[in-house]
C-alpha positions in Angstrom: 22.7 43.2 -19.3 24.7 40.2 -18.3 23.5 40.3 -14.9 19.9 40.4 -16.1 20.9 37.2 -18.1 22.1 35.2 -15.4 19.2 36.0 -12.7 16.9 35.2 -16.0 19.0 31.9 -16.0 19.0 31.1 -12.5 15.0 31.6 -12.5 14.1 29.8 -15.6 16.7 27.0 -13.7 14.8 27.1 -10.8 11.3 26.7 -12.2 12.6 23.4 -14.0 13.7 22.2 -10.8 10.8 23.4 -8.5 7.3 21.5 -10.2 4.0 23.2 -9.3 1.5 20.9 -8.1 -1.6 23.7 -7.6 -5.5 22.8 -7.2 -5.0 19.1 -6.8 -8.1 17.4 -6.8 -8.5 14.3 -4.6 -8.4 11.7 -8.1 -4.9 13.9 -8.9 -3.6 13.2 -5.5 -3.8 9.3 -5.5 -3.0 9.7 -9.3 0.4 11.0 -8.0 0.6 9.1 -5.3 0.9 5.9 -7.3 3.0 7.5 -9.4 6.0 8.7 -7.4 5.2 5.5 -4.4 8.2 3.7 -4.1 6.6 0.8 -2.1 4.5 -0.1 -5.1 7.1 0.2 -7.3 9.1 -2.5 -4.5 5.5 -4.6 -4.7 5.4 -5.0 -8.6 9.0 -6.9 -8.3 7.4 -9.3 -6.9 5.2 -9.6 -10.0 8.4 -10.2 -11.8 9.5 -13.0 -9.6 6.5 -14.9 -9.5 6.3 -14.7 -13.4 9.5 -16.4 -13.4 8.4 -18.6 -11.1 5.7 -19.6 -13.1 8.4 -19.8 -16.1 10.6 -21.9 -14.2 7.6 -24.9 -13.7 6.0 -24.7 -16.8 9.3 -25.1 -18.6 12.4 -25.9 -16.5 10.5 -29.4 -14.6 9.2 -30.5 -17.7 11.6 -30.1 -20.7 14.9 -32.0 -20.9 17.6 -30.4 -19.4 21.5 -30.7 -20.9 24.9 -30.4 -19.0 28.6 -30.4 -20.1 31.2 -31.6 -17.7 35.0 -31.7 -18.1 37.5 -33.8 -16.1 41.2 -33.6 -15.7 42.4 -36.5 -13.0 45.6 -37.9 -12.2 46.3 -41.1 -10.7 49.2 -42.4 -9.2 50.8 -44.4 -6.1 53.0 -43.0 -3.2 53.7 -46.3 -2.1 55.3 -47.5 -5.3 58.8 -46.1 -6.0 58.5 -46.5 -9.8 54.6 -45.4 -9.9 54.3 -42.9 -12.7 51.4 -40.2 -12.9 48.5 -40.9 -15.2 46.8 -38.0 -16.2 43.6 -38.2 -17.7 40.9 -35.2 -19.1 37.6 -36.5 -20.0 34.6 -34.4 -21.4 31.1 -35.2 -21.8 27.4 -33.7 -22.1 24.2 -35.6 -20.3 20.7 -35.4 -20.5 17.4 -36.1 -17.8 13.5 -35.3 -18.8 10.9 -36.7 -16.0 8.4 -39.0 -17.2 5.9 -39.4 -14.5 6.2 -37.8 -11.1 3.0 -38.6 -9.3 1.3 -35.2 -10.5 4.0 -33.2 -8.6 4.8 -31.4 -11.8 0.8 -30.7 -12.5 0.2 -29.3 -9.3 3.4 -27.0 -9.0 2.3 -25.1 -12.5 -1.4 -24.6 -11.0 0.6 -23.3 -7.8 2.4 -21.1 -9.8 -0.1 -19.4 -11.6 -2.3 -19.2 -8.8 1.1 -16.9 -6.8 1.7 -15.0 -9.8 -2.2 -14.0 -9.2 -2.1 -13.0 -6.0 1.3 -11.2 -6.6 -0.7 -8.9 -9.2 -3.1 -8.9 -6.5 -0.9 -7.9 -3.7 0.1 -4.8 -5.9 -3.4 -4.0 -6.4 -3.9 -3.9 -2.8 -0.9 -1.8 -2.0 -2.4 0.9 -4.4 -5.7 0.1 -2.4 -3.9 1.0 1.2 -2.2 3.9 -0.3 -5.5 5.5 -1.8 -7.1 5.6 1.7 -4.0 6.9 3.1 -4.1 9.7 0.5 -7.8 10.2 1.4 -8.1 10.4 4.8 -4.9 12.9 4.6 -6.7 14.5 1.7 -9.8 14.8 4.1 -7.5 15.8 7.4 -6.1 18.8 5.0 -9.1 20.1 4.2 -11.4 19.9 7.8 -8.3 21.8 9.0 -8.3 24.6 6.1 -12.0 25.0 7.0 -11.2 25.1 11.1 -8.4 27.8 10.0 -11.3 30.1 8.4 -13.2 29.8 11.3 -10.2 30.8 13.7 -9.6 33.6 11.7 -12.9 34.6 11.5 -13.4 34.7 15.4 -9.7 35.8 16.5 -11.1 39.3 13.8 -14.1 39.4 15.8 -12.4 39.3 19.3 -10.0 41.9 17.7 -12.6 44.0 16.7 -14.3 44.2 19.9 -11.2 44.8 21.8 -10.5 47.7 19.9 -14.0 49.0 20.6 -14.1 48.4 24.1 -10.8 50.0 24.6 -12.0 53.0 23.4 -14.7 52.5 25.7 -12.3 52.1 28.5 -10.5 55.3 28.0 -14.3 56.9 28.0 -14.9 55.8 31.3 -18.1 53.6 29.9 -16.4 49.9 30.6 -14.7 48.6 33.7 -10.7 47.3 33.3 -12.5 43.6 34.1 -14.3 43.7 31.2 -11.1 44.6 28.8 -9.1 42.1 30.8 -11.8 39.8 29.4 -12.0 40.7 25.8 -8.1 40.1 25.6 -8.1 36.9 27.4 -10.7 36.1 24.7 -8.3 37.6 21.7 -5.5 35.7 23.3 -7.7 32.4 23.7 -8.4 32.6 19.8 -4.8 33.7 19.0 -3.8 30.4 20.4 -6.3 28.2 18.9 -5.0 29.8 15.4 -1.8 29.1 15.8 -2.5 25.2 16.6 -4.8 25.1 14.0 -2.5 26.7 11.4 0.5 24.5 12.5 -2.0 21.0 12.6 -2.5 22.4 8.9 1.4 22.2 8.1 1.8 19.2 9.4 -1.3 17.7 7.6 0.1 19.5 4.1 3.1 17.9 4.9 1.9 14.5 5.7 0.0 14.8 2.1 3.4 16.1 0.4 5.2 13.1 1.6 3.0 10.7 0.6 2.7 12.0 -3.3 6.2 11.8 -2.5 6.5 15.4 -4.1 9.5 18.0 -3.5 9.7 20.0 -0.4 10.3 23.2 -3.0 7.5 22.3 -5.0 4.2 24.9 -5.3 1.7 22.6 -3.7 -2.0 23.0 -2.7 -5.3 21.0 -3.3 -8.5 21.6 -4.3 -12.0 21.2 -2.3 -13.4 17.8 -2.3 -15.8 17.1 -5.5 -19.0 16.9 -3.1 -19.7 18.2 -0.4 -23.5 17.8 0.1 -25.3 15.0 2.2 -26.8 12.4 0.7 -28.6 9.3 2.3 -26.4 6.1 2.7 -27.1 3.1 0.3 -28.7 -0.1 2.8 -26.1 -2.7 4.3 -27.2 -5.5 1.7 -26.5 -3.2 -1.3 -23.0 -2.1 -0.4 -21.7 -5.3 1.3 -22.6 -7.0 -2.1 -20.3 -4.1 -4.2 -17.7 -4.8 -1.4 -17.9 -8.3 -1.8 -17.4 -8.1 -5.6 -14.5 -6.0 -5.3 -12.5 -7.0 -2.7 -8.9 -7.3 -3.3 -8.3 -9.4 0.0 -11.1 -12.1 -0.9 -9.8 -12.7 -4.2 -6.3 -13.6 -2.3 -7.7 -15.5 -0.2 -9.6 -17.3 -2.5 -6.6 -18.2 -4.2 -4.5 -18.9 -1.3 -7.0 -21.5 -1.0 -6.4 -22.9 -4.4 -2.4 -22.9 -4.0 -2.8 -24.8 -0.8 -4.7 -27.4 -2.2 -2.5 -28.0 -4.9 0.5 -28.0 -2.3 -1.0 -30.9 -0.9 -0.8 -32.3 -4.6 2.6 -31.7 -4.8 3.3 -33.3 -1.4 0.9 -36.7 -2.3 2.8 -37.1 -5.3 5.7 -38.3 -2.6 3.6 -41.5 -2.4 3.8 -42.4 -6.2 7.0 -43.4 -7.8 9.0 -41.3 -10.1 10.0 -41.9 -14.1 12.4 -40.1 -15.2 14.6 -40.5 -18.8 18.2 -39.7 -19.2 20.9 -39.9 -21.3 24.7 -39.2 -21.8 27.8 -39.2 -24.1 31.2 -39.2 -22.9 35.2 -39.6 -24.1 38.2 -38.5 -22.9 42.4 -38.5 -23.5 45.4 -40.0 -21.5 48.6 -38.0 -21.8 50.7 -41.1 -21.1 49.7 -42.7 -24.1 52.5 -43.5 -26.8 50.3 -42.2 -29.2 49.1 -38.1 -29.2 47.0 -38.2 -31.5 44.6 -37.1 -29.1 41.6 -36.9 -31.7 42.2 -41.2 -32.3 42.0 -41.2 -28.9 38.7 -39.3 -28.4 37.5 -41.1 -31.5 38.1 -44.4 -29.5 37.1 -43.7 -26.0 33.6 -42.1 -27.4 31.1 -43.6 -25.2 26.7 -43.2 -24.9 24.5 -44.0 -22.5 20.8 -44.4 -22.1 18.7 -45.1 -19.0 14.9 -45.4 -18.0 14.7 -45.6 -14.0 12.6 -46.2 -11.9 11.9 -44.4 -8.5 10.4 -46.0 -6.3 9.3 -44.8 -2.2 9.4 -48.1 0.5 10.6 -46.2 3.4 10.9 -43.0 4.2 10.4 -42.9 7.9 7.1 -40.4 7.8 8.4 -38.0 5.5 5.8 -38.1 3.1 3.3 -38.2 5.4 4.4 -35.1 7.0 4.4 -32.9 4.0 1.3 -33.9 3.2 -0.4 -33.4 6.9 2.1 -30.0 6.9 0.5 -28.7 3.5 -3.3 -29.9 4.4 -2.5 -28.0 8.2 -1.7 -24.8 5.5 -4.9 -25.6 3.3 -7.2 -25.3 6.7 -5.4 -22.1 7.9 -6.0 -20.8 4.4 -9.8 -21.6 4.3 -10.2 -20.0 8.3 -8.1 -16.7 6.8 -10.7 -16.6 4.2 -13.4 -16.7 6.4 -12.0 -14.1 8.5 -11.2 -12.0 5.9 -15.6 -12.5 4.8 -16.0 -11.3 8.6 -14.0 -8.5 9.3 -15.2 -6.8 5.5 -19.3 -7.3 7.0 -17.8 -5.8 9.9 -16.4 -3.0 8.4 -19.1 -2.1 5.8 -21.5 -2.2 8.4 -19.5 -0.4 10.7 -19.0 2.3 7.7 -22.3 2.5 7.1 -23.8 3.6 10.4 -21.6 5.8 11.0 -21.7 7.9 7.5 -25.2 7.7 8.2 -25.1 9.1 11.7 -22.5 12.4 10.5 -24.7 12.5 7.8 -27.9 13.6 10.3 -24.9 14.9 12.7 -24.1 17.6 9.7 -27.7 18.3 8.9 -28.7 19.2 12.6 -25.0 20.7 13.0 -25.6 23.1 10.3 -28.8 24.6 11.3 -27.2 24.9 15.0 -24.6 26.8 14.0 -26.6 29.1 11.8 -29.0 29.7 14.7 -25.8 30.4 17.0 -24.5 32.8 14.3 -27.5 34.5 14.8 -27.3 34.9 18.0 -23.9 36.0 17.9 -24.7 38.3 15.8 -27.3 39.7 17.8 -25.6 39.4 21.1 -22.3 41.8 19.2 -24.9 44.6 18.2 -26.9 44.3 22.1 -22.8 45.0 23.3 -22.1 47.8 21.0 -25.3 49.2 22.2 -24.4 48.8 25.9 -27.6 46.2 26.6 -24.8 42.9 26.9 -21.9 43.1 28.9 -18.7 41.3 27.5 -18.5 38.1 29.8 -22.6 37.2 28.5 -20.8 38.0 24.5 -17.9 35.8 24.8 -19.7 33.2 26.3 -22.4 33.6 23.1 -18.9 33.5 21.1 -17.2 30.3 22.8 -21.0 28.5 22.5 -20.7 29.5 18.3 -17.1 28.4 18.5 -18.2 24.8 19.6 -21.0 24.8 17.3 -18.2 25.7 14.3 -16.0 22.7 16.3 -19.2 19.7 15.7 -20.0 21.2 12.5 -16.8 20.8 11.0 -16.4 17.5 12.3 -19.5 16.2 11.4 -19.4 17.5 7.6 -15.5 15.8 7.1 -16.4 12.7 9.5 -19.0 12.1 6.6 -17.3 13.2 3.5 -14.1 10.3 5.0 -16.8 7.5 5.8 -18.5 8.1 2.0 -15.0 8.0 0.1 -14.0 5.0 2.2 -17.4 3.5 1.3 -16.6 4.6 -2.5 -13.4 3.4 -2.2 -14.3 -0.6 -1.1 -17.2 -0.4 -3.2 -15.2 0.2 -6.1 -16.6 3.6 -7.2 -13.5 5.4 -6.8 -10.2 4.3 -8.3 -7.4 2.4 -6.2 
């Protein structure tokens, strides 16, 4: 009974331990991927700083700041033989606000918002490049599950016939050529099953790692939501849907917009500076006669108040440099942008031509192979009749083998060019 306890322990322990993560669907997948992704969680720190960021200039560069000092000195003479120590502590608290800075303090807020943008941004687009990792693995997984089938299917059939024409063999009604060809054919398909079945491991585990879900873990996925053809929208319409929700123009767009107000911030070296500040001050001497230190305080309490005045003569360039250094920055800013414009036409465009062409690739690819299982078909019954001999059927089975090859690659060629398309159109979530 207690032994039955414990293995019930250890089993209940072990399920806790070891999730299951059965019939994932593709949505599940980048669900979970964003999820567990430790590089997003590393990319929404920097969502944190630049919030700060944005703290420290609305607040810090405008509001008046206040510091406490506190001074213990001694002064003396080595050169005089009766010089006596004088020690001295002093304490005080000062103030400084800025007045007028030339717009430098203007221009660093609208900077700041603008970076705490594109670091929201920047996350956004990490979850972007992580859903098309997931997908195309996702896609990978499942071309390879259907090219295991098909193995399967034809190393059975190569079996099959094997067995048959053994018989044969012993019957004296086949030749030892033709059963040295119908088990180079079963050991032609053994092999292809076993690359296909370990290209499936590795693709499983590709997807594993990238949900970032336990090695122990029950894991599988299920098919993808459609798997039917269906005609490509034109160029105009998707590069407009692209357009709207692309993550990278909307960077650029306001990487523009912090450059420009860098070169605010670098003008504003031209204009003088205002500033206000203030302090109050007293201090102690210990050689004093009297100790009442708190007199002494009292009397040495001291204020100051000031208004001044900045202002740039010369600076040998300086200024002039930031500013040609932060307008070189707005320029490179404006050609990123422009490539960024290019390279999503070229992409869409690319995209769409070629989902279009697996589309048609699929259509024809399908009715190919159908017609070659036909044949197959036919040409197995013709050699269990004695009317084909088996080099003419494994030729008919290596010609239905291809056909299998182009018809898997045309179907998941088109179903990874349509979620891609879905996924920069912005009809699948990041």
């Amino acid at each position: 009974m207690l032994l039955r306890l414990i293995a019930l322990s250890l089993l209940l322990a072990c399920e806790i331990f070891a999730q299951r993560y059965e019939d994932l669907t593709l949505q599940n997948c980048i669900e979970i991927a964003k999820k567990n992704s430790l590089s997003l969680a590393s990319a929404k720190l920097s969502e944190k700083t630049a919030e700060s960021a944005l703290g420290q200039a609305r607040y810090a560069a405008r509001l008046p700041d206040l510091r406490g000092n506190i001074s213990q000195s001694v002064a003396g003479s080595p050169l005089l033989e009766d010089s006596k120590k004088r020690y001295a502590l002093g304490v005080g608290i000062s103030s400084s606000m800025p007045i007028f800075t030339g717009g430098k303090i203007y221009h660093s807020v609208n900077r700041a918002e603008h970076n705490k943008e594109i670091a929201t941004l920047n996350s956004d687009a990490a979850e972007r490049n992580l859903s098309e990792q997931v997908i195309r693995t996702y896609i990978q997984v499942w071309s390879l599950i259907e090219s295991e089938i098909s193995a399967k299917a034809s190393l059975a059939l190569s079996k099959r016939l094997l067995a048959r024409d053994s018989i044969l063999l012993k019957a004296g009604s086949t030749t030892s050529i033709d059963i040295a060809l119908a088990f180079a054919q079963v050991a032609s398909d053994s092999l292809n099953l076993l690359q296909t079945q370990s290209n499936l491991t590795q693709s499983y585990t590709a997807l594993r790692q990238l949900l970032e879900i336990p090695q122990n873990s029950s894991f599988s996925v299920s098919p993808p939501d459609s798997a039917k053809s269906e005609t490509t929208e034109n160029y105009a319409t998707l590069l407009e849907s692209a357009q709207k929700n692309s993550i990278d123009k909307k960077i650029d767009s306001l990487s523009v917009l912090a450059a420009k107000e860098a070169v605010g911030i670098a003008k504003s070296a031209y204009y003088p500076s205002v500033s206000l500040s203030g302090s109050l001050s007293s201090g102690f001497h210990w050689e004093i006669d009297d100790p009442r230190y708190q007199k002494q305080l009292k009397n040495g309490l001291g204020y100051s108040a000031s208004l001044g005045i900045s202002i740039p003569i010369i600076d040998w360039g300086a200024a002039t440099d930031g500013v040609l250094q932060a307008q070189v920055s707005e320029e490179r800013a404006q050609i990123s942008a422009l490539n960024t414009q290019k390279q999503l036409e070229n992409t869409i465009e690319q995209l769409a031509l070629q989902v279009e062409t697996y589309r048609l690739q699929w259509e024809v690819s399908t009715i190919q192979m159908e017609a070659q299982k036909l044949s197959l078909e036919r040409s197995v019954h013709q050699h269990e009749l004695g009317m084909l001999d088996i080099s003419s059927l494994v030729q008919q089975q290596t010609i239905f083998n291809s056909s299998q090859v182009k018809h898997n690659q045309a179907k998941y060629s088109y179903l990874l060019g349509n979620l891609l398309l879905d996924l920069y159109t912005g009809n699948i979530s990041r």
